[in-house]
N, C-alpha and C positions, 0 to 999 in steps of 0.2 A: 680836354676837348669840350667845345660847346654845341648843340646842339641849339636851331631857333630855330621854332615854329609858327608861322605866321597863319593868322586868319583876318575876313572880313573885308575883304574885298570882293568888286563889283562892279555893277553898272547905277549908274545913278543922274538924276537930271540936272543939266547945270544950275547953281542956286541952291542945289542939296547938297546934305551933308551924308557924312560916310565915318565910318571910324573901325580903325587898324587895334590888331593886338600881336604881339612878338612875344613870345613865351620865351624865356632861355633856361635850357638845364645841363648839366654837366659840372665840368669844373670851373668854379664863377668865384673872381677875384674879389674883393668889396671893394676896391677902387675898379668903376669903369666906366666906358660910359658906351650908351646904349644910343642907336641913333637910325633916323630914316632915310633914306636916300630914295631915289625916282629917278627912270630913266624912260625919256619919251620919244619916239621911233624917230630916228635920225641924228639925236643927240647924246652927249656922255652923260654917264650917271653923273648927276647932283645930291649934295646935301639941303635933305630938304628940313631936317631940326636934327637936334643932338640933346644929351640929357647927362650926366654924369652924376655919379651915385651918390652928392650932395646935394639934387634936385638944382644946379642950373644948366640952365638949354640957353640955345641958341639958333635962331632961325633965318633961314634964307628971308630974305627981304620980297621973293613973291609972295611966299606965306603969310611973311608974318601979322597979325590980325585975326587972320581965318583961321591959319592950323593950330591946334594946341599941344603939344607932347609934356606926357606923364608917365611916369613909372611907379610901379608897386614891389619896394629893394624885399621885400616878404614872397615874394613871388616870381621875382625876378622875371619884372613884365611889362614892357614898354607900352605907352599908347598911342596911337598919330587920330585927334579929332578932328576932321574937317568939315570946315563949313563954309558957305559961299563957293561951292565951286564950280568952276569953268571949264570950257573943253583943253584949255591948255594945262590942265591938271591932270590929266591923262598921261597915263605912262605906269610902267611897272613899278614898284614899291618894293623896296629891299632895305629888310632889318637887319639893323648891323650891331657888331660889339666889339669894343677894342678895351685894349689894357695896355700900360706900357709900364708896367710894375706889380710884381717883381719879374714879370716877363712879360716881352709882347704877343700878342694875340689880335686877329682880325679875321673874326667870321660873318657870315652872312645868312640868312635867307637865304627861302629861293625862289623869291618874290611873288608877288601879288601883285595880279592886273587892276587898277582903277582906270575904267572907264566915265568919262563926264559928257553924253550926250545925249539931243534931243530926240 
């Protein structure tokens, strides 16, 4: 079982930054990959980056530029930095963790509001 705890979320002005952390503990595979997702009122959750425990991500295409995702595999501890942000970055933030070896696994948060307005 894993446990994720998230913090650092908030309200903030568009054009500001904000920055996420996802703690995970329990039982934590060393292949996996850790990842952000955001879900904004009226629409499905998204992948908004992804990170796997050789340090590569991968980022939605609205992000990419602005967000940055890092992990610390000593601490087993995600990061989502944002900068430049807008009101359509709004939406809840749900840290995720998957494995698909030697079993699969898919937990979550259970999410963080970012708010982006003036």
């Amino acid at each position: 079982q894993v446990q994720l705890v998230e913090s650092g979320g908030g309200v903030v002005q568009p054009g500001g930054s904000l920055g996420l952390s996802c703690a995970a503990s329990g039982s934590i595979f060393r292949l996996n990959v850790m990842a952000w997702y955001r879900q904004a009122p009226g629409k499905q959750r998204e992948v908004v980056a992804t990170i796997d425990s050789g340090g590569r991500t991968n980022y939605a295409d609205s992000v990419k530029g602005r967000f940055n995702i890092a992990r610390d595999n000593a601490k087993n501890t995600v990061y989502l930095q944002m900068s430049s942000l807008n009101p359509e970055d709004t939406a809840v933030y749900y840290c995720n963790y998957q494995t698909t070896w030697p079993l699969k696994y898919d937990y979550w948060g259970q999410g963080t509001q970012v708010t982006v307005s003036s």
